[in-house]
N, C-alpha and C positions, 0 to 999 in steps of 0.2 A: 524723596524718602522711599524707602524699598519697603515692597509690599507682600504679602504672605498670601499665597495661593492654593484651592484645589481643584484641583480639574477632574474629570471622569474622561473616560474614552482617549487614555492620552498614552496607547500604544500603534497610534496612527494619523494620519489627516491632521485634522483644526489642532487636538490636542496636543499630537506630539512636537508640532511646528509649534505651537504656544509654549509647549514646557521649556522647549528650547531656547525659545527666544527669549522667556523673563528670567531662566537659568544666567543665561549670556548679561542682562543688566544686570546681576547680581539681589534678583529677589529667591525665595524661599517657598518652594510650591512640593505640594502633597499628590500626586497623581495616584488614580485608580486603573485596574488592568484586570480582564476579564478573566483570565486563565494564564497559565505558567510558561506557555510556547506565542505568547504575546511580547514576553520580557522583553528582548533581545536590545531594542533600539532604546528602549529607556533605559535598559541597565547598561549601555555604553555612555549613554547621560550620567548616571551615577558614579560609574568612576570617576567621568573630568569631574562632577559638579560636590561629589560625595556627600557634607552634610545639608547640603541646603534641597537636596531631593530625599522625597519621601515616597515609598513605592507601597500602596496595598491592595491588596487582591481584593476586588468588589464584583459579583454580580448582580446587575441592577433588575434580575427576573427577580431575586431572593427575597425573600418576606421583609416587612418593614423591622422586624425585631433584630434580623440578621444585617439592615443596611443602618440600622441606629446602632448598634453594634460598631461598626466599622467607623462610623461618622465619632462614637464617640475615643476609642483609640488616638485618630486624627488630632483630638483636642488635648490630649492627653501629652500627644509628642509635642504640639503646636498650641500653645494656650490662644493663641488668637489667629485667626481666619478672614483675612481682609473679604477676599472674594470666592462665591463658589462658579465656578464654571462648569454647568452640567450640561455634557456635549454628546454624551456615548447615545447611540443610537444608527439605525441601518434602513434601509425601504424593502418593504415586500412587497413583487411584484405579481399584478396577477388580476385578474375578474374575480368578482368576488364567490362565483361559483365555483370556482379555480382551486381556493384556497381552503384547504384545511382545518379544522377546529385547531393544531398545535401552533400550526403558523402564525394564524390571527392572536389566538393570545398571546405567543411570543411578541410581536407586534405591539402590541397594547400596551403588554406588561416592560418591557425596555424601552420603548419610546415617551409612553404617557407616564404609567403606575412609576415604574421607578424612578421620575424626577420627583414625580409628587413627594414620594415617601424620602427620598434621598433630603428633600429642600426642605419636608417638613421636622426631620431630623436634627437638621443646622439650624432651622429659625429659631429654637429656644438660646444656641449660643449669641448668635447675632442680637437678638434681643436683648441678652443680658450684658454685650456689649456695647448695646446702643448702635451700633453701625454694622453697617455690612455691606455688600454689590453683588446679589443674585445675575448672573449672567446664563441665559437658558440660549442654547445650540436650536432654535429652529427650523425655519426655509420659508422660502419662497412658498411650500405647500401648502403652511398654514395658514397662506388668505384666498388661495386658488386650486385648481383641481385639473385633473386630471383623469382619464378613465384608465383602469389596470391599477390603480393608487388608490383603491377605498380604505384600505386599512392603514395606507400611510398616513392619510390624508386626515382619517381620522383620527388618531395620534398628535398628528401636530396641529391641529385644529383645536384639539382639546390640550394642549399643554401651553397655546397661547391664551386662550378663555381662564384657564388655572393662574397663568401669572399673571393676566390682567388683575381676576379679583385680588389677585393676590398681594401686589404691588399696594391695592389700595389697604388694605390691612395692616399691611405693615409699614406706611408714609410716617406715621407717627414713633416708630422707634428709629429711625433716621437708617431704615434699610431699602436699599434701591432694586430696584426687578428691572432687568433689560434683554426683551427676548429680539435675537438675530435671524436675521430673515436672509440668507444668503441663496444668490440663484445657482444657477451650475458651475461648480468649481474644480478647478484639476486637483482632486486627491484621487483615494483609493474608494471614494464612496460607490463609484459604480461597481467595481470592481467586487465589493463585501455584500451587492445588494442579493437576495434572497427572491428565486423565482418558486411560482408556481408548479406542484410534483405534476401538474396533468394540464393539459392544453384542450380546453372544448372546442370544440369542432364548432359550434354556435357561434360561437365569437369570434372564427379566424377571418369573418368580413365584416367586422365592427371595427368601431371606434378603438375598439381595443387591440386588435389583432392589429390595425394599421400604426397603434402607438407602438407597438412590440418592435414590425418591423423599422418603422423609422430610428428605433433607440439602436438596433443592430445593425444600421446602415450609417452610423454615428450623422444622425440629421439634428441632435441638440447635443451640438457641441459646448464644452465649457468655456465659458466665458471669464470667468473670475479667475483672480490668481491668487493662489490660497495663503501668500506670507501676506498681500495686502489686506486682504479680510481677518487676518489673524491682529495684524497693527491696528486695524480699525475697532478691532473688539477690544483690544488690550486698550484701547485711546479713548473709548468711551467711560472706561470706568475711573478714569482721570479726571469727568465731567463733573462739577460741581450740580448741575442739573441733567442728570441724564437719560436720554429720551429712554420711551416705554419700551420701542422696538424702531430698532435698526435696520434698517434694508443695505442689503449689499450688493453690486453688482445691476449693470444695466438691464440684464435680462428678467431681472426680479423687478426692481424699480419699472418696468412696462408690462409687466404682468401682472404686478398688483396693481397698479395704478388703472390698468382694462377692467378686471374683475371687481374693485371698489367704486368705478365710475358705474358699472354697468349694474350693480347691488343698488347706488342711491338713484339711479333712474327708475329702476324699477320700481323700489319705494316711494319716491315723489310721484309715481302712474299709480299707486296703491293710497295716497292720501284720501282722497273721499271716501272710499269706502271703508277704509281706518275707522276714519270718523265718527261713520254714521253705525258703526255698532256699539259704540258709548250709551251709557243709561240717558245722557244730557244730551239733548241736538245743540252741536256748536253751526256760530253763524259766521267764523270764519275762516272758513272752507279755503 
């Protein structure tokens, strides 16, 4: 059964290899585009594909009034919306001292702010349709860290905390949340990331200054290949049960798997004293 799609950020990477590829089985997707000299590769999609693509201009920095706006147009052309897939988002690189007041909240506001307000937008349709497949664009970021990545970091830390609760909200009107966790993949992602306007001199013998150079001496290379993480995303929402969050890629699967082992070790060394700040002394410790 051919399924009705929207995607964001689908004039590059994940998105655009995605519109393509559910274009090619003959589903029906809605894609968003940030500006007008984005077009180019989707509107060659739109000729072959013509009415089963739908193109609108969204920026996901714009007010919630302005992105329910656009979500609701979408429902207007497409009375129903199997899945939304919100992908668009970029990494700001930099020490946090590095970075600028515009940066950071550009940062916040297109990574975090705008799925919220984008997702919270569509869940009154889902709702009223009883179903639906939230698919949120992650990473690897959002269970591990990195120094020069505070503001990424925080972003996707906080948009997988948002679909968690979020998921649990909406169990009951049969809408699913599946946030991806992909590690380094070959798109254009490095290529669109956003560096720091000034470089401190503090930091060129830190931890940061040494991640800078290694990203420019390509020392994490990508691992992933991005048509297989795009089949895996499209494959999940075919799951009758389908997980919370998806990991892609081996380099993700060992990094989160280090940072989660080393989270609950330190919490089982933090049990007693857990404890013993309770009103009630427990006796087993």
């Amino acid at each position: 059964m051919h399924k009705t799609w929207f995607i964001t950020g689908a004039s590059s990477g994940f998105g655009l290899i995605m519109t393509e590829k559910l274009l090619q089985r003959g589903d029906q997707v809605a894609v968003t585009i940030r500006k007008t000299s984005d077009r180019k590769a989707i509107d060659l999609l739109k000729e072959k594909h013509q009415q089963r693509l739908h193109i609108f201009e969204l920026d996901l920095t714009s007010s919630f009034d302005e992105i329910e706006k656009v979500v609701k147009q979408v429902f207007t052309v497409l009375p129903q919306i199997d899945v939304l897939v919100s992908n668009a988002g970029y990494v700001l690189l930099g020490a946090l001292e590095e970075l600028n007041e515009t940066q950071i909240q550009q940062q916040i506001s297109t990574n975090l702010l705008g799925p919220i307000f984008l997702i919270k937008a569509f869940v009154p349709y889902f709702r009223a349709q009883r179903k639906g497949h939230i698919v949120q664009v992650s990473s690897e970021a959002g269970q591990i860290s990195y120094p020069a990545l505070t503001a990424y970091h925080a972003s996707k830390w906080g948009v997988e905390g948002f679909c968690e609760s979020l998921a649990r909200e909406l169990v009951m009107f049969n809408i699913k949340v599946t946030i991806i966790e992909p590690g380094r993949t070959a798109t254009l992602f490095d290529d669109n990331a956003v560096l720091s306007e000034t470089l401190h001199p503090e930091y060129q013998k830190t931890t940061v200054g040494n991640y800078r150079r290694l990203i420019a001496m390509g020392k994490f290379p990508n691992v992933g290949n991005a048509h297989k993480v795009v089949d895996a995303m499209i494959s999940v929402t075919e799951q009758d049960q389908a997980p919370i969050r998806l990991t892609l890629g081996s380099d993700a699967f060992r990094n989160i798997h280090k940072a989660l082992s080393g989270r609950l070790k330190a919490l089982e060394d933090q049990k007693e004293q857990a404890f013993s700040t309770d009103i009630h002394k427990h006796n087993d410790i």
